[in-house]
C-alpha positions in Angstrom: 11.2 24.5 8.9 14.1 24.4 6.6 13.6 25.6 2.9 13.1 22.6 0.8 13.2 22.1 -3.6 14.0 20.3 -5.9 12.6 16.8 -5.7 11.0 18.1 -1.8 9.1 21.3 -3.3 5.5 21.6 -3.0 2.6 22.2 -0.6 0.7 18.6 -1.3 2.6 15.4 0.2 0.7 13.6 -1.8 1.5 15.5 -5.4 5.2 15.1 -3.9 4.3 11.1 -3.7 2.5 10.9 -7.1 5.7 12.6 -8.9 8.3 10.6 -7.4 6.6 7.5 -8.5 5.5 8.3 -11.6 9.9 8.8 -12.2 10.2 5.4 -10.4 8.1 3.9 -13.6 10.6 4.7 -15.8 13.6 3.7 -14.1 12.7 0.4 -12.0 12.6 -2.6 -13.7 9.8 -4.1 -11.6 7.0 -2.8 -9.8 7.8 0.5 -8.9 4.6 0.5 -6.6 5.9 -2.1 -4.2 5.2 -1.1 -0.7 6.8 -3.1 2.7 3.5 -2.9 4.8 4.2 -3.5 8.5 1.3 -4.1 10.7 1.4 -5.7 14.7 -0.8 -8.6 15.5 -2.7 -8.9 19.2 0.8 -9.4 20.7 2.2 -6.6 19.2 4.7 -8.3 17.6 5.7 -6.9 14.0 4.8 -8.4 10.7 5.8 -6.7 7.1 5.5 -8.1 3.8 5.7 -6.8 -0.2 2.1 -5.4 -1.5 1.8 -3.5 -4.7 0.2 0.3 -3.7 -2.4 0.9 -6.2 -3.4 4.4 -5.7 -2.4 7.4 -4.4 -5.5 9.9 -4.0 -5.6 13.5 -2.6 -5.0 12.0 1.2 -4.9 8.6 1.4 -3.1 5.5 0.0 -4.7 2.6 -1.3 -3.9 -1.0 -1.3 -6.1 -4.4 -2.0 -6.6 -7.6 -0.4 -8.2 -10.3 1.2 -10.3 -9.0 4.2 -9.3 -12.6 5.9 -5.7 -12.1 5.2 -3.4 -11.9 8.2 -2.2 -7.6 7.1 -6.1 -6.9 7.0 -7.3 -8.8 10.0 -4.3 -6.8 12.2 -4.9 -3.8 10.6 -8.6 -4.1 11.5 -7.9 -5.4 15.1 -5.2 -2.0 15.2 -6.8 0.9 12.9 -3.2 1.9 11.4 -0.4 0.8 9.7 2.8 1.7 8.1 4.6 1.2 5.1 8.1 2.4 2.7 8.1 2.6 -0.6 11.6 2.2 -1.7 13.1 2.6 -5.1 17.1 1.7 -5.6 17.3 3.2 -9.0 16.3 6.3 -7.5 18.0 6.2 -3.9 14.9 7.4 -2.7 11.9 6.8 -0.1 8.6 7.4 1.3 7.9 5.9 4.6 4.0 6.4 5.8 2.4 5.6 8.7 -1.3 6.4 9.7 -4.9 5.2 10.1 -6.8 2.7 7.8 -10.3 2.1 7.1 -11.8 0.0 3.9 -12.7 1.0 0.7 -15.4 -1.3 0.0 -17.4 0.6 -2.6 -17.4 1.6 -6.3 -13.4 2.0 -6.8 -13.1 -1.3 -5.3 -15.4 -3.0 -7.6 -13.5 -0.7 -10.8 -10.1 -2.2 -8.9 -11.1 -5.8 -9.0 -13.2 -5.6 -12.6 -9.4 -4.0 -14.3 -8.3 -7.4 -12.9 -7.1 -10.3 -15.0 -9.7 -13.1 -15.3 -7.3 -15.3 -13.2 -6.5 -12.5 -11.2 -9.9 -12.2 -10.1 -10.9 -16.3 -10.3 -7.6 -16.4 -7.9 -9.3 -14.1 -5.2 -11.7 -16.0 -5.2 -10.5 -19.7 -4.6 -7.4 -17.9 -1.9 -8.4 -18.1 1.7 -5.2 -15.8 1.8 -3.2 -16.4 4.7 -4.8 -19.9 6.0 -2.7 -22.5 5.9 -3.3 -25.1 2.4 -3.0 -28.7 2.1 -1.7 -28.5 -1.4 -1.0 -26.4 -5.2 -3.6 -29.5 -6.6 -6.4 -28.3 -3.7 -5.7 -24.7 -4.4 -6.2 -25.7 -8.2 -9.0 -27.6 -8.0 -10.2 -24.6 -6.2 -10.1 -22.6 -8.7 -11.8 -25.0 -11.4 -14.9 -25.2 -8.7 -14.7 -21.5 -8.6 -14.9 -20.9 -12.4 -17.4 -23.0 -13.1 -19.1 -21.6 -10.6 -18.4 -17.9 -11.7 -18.0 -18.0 -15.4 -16.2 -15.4 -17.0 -17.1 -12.6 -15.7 -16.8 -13.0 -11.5 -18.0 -10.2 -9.2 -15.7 -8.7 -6.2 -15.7 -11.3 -3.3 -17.5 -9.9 -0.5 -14.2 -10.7 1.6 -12.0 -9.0 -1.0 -11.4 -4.7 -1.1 -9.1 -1.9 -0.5 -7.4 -0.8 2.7 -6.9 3.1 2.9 -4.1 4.2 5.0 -4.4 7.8 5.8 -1.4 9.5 7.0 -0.6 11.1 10.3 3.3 11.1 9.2 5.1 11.1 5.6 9.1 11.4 5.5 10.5 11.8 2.4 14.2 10.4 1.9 16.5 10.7 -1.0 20.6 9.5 -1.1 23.2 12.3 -0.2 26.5 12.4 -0.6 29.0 11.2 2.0 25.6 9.7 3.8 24.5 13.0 4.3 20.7 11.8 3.2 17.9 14.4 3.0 15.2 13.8 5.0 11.5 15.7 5.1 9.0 14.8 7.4 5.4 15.8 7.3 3.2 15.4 10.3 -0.3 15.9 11.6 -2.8 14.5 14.2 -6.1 12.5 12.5 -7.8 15.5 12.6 -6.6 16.5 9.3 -5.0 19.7 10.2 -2.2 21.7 8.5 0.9 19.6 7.5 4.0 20.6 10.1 7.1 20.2 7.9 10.4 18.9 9.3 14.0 18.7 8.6 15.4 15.4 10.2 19.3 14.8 10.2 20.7 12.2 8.2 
């Protein structure tokens, strides 16, 4: 393994994640926590799309959806996905890929109670994913739903977090003359000891 510091040192990918975003807040002008999730559907054909990461604990990441959403009904078909966090200010990246399971327990229901009312309403009324006759149905939707709910709506049943725990974490910053810096971190889903790599640029 090459030496690594700077921005690379540390023994805790995860420490290494929560730093690099935590300078992304100060520097990107909007969300600085969007991820491009990429998940495979039964044909293994490729999706990706924008989700905001909401948590990085001491071995997992966290995102929150719709459990009937097209990302969380391939990710439960698969068990893994992937993602990169990329930040322009910085000219760095994360890239993750891994197993998932659901977090469908007390941080979820903190998650969705930190909410916006129509944040949460909204979750309620979107059958994410399915296709919608119109902005009036999805509206009158979510009238039927707060009337319904009232002010203070539980976590949907079909709503909760999707933890995606690493088997691989490269870390990427901009070099000069395109020579890029490149760290990779990998282990099986045993959770064994981290092998560090050097990639080339």
């Amino acid at each position: 393994m090459s030496e690594r510091g700077g921005i690379f040192a540390g023994d805790d990918p995860f420490e290494i994640a929560r730093a690099w975003l935590a300078e992304a807040k100060a520097s990107e002008p909007n969300d600085p926590n969007a991820i491009a999730l990429s998940t495979v559907d039964a044909d293994g054909l490729p999706n990706a799309r924008m989700v905001l990461l909401k948590d990085i604990e001491d071995g997992a990441f966290v995102f929150y959806t719709n459990y009937g959403s097209a990302k969380a009904r391939e990710i439960e078909a698969a068990g893994k996905a992937a993602f990169v966090l990329h930040w322009k200010s910085l000219r760095r990246q994360i890239r993750v890929r891994g197993l998932t399971e659901r977090e469908e327990g007390e941080k979820a229901d903190a998650y969705f109670k930190s909410r916006s009312l129509k944040s949460r309403l909204g979750a309620w009324a979107s059958r994410q994913s399915e296709p919608l006759d119109s902005r009036t149905a999805l509206m009158a939707e979510v009238a039927t739903v707060t009337a319904r709910l009232g002010p203070n709506p539980p976590r949907p049943p079909f709503w909760g977090g999707i933890r995606i725990v690493p088997t691989e974490i490269e870390f990427w910053a901009d070099g000069a003359f395109r020579l890029h810096d490149r760290f990779r971190w990998r282990r099986d889903g045993t959770g064994a000891e981290w092998e560090i790599q050097r990639l080339n640029p």
